[in-house]
C-alpha positions, 0 to 999 in steps of 0.5 A, spaced: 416 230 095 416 226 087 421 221 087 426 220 082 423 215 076 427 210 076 427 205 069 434 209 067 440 205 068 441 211 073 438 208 079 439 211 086 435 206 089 439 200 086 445 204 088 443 205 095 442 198 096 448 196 093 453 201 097 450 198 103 452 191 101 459 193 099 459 198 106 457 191 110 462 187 107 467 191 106 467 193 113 467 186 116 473 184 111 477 191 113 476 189 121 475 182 121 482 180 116 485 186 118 486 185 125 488 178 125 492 179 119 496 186 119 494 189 127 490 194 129 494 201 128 494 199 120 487 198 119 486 204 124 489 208 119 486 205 113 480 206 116 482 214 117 484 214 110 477 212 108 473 216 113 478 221 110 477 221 102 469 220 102 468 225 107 472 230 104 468 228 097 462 230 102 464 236 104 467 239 097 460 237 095 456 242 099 461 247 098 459 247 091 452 247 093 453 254 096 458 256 090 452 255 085 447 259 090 452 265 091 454 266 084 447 263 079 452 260 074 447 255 069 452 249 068 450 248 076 444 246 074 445 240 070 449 237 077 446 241 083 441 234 085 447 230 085 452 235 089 445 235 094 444 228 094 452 228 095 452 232 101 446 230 104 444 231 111 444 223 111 451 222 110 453 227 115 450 224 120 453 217 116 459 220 118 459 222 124 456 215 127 463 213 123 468 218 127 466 213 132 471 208 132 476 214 130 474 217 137 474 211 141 481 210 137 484 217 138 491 214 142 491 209 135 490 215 130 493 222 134 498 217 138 503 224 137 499 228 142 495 222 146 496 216 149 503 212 153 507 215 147 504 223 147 509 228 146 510 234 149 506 240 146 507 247 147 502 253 148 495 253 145 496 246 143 495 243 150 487 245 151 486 245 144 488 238 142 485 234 148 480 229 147 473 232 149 474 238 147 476 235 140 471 230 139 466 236 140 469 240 136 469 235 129 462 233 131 460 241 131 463 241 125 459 236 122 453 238 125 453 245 122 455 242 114 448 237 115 445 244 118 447 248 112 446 241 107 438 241 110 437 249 110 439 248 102 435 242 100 429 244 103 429 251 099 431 248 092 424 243 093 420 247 096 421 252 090 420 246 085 414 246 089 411 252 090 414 256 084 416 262 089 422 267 088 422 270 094 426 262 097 431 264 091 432 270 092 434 268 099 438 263 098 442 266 094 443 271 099 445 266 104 449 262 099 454 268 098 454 268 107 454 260 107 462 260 102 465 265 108 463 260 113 465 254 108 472 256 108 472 258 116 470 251 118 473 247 113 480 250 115 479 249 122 477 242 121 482 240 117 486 243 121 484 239 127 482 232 123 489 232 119 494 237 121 494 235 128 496 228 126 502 231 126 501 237 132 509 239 131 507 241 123 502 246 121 501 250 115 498 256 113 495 255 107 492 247 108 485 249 109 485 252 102 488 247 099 483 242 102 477 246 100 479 246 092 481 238 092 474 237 096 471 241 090 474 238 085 473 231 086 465 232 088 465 236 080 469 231 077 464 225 080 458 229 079 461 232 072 462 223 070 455 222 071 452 228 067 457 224 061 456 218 062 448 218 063 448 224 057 443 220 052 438 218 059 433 222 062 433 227 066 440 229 063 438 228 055 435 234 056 439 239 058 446 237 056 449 242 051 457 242 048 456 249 052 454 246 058 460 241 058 464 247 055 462 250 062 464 245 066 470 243 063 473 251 064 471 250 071 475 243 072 481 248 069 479 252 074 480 248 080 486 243 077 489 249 076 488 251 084 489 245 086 496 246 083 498 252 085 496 251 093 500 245 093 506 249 089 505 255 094 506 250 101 512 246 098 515 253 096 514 256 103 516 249 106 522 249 102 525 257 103 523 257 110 527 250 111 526 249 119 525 242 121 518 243 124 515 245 117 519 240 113 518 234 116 512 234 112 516 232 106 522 228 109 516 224 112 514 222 104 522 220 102 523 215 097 517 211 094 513 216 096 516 221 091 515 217 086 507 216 087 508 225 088 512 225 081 505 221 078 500 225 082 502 232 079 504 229 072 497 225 072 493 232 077 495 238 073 500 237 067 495 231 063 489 235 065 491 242 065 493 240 058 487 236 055 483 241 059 485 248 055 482 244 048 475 247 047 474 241 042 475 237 048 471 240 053 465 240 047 466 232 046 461 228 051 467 222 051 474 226 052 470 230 057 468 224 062 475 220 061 478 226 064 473 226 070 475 221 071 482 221 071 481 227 075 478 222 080 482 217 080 487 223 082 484 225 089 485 218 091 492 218 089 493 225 092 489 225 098 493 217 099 499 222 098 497 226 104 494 221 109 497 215 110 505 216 111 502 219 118 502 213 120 506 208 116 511 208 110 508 202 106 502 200 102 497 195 106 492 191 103 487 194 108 487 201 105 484 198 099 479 195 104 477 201 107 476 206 101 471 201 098 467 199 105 467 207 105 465 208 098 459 204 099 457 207 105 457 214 102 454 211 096 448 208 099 447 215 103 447 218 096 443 215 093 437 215 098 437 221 098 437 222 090 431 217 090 427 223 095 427 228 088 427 229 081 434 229 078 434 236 076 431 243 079 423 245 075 424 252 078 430 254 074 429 251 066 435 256 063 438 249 061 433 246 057 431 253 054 438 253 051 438 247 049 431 248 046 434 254 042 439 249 039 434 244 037 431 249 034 437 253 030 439 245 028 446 244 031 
């Protein structure tokens, strides 16, 4: 396998090494000033919020992988690499040797169905949420997505390679088989990992909500890199005002969904109004509303409006600011979301924690985006329409 040429400003290696840096230290400042400082049960749930954000960034990183493969758009091409060192068979099992202390903590981070002060659960709930029977079930859940991560790297390598159709052709197919089980197993952990905070409050349409904040942050981050390294290789070759036209409609796309599923669950919470649905909200009273005023405002009006411009789609500098702030957002959102499960104020670990796990995700992205070249030979749609573009002098 070719490794990545370093010499650009874009270096995985140096990322790599850097993150792991950062993982070390963050996670020293995070246990060691966090105990002593704010006790355990908040840096518990900073730690959760942290474990949380990066994996689901991993997540909506190989559920974009298997979009591309099922569907064969070209703009997918630029950031495919990217999103396969992203969900990479190296951060899932990151990931899971992280769960660790959260497993070994459940009557800190799920104290509302374990532990001295468990409440009483009802029906299927009961078997469900027991502690060995839902370790098993997170670290099933991480096996298949590494299994699926392996499956589609291997193949796009191998293709590089040998230069076969076939593998392609069954990779598409087995892409389109992979989205159905992305979506199955993406609700039943989130149901377990999240929803089960709260064993009382369950909603119906968490999964899909989840699985377009996943996808959004990993197009997003993989969209700022193909911006921000446009003039160096391998990216000058391919980027295009099509290309980032594309991407840009898909980041519509998505802010758009993410929109509206998170409109649908307040509405069906809000017209249902019992107790055991909008407990959720009241849950999230006060300053939180303010912080959920700047998460639609910042999420969906901002970009939604920037984003129906084809002028600002087309420019390179517009674009990557709004992926950022896009990105920013699923902080904001997923912060929203997690941490008044366990707390109604900020704390200085919550930052701590979210930088120890950026770190971590970053050294296993970039070992694995130092393994290949940092764009696919078996598929050259891209540099041939930029070619064409060359050619007609635009």
């Amino acid at each position: 396998m070719n490794e990545v040429q370093e010499g650009t400003t874009f270096s995985p290696k140096k990322w790599s090494s850097t993150g792991l840096l950062v993982a070390v230290l963050g996670f020293i400042a995070l246990f060691g000033g966090g105990i002593s400082t704010v006790g355990w049960d908040v840096t518990m749930a900073s730690y959760f919020f942290g474990f949380v954000f990066w994996l689901a960034l991993t997540i909506g990183c190989i559920g974009l992988q298997k979009l591309h493969h099922t569907v064969r758009g070209s703009w997918g091409l630029s950031v495919l690499r990217l999103w396969e060192a992203g969900g990479s068979v190296t951060s899932f099992v990151v990931f899971a040797i992280a769960f660790l202390p959260i497993a070994f903590s459940l009557p800190t981070v799920y104290h509302h169905w374990i532990g001295p002060h468990a409440e009483e659960l009802h029906g299927g709930k009961t078997v469900l949420l027991t502690p060995a029977f839902f370790i098993a079930r997170i670290f099933i859940y991480l096996a298949v997505w590494a299994a699926y991560a392996a499956y589609f790297r291997n193949s796009t390598v191998k293709q590089d390679e040998t230069g076969d159709l076939k593998i392609g052709t069954v990779r598409n197919t087995r892409g389109a088989v992979s989205l159905v089980v992305f979506f199955l197993i993406n609700t039943l952990f989130i149901t377990d990992l999240v929803m089960s905070l709260d064993p009382h409050w369950f909603s119906t349409i968490l999964g899909v909500w989840s699985a377009v904040s996943m996808g959004l942050g990993a197009l997003s981050f993989a969209a700022f890199i193909l911006l921000r390294y446009r003039n160096e290789e391998p990216w000058s070759r391919v980027i295009t005002p099509k290309l980032t036209k594309d991407i840009g409609n898909m980041l519509f796309v998505l802010t758009m969904l993410w929109c509206y599923t998170t409109l649908s669950q307040y509405l069906i919470i809000w017209s249902g109004n019992m107790p055991e649905f909008n407990r959720f909200y009241l849950a999230r009273d006060g300053w939180w509303n303010i912080l959920g005023g700047v998460n639609i405002f910042l999420g969906f009006f901002v970009p939604w409006m920037l984003l129906l411009s084809p002028r600002v789609k087309a420019n390179y500098s517009t674009l990557l600011r709004v992926t950022i702030l896009i990105f920013v957002v699923r902080i904001i959102d997923w912060y929203w979301n997690i941490i008044p499960y366990f707390r109604q104020t900020p704390a200085w670990t919550d930052a701590a924690a979210w930088i120890a796990f950026a770190g971590l995700w970053f050294f296993a992205f970039g070992r694995t985006a130092a393994q290949a070249p940092l764009l696919v030979s078996h598929d050259r749609r891209l540099e041939e329409m930029k070619q064409m573009e060359v050619a007609h002098g635009h």
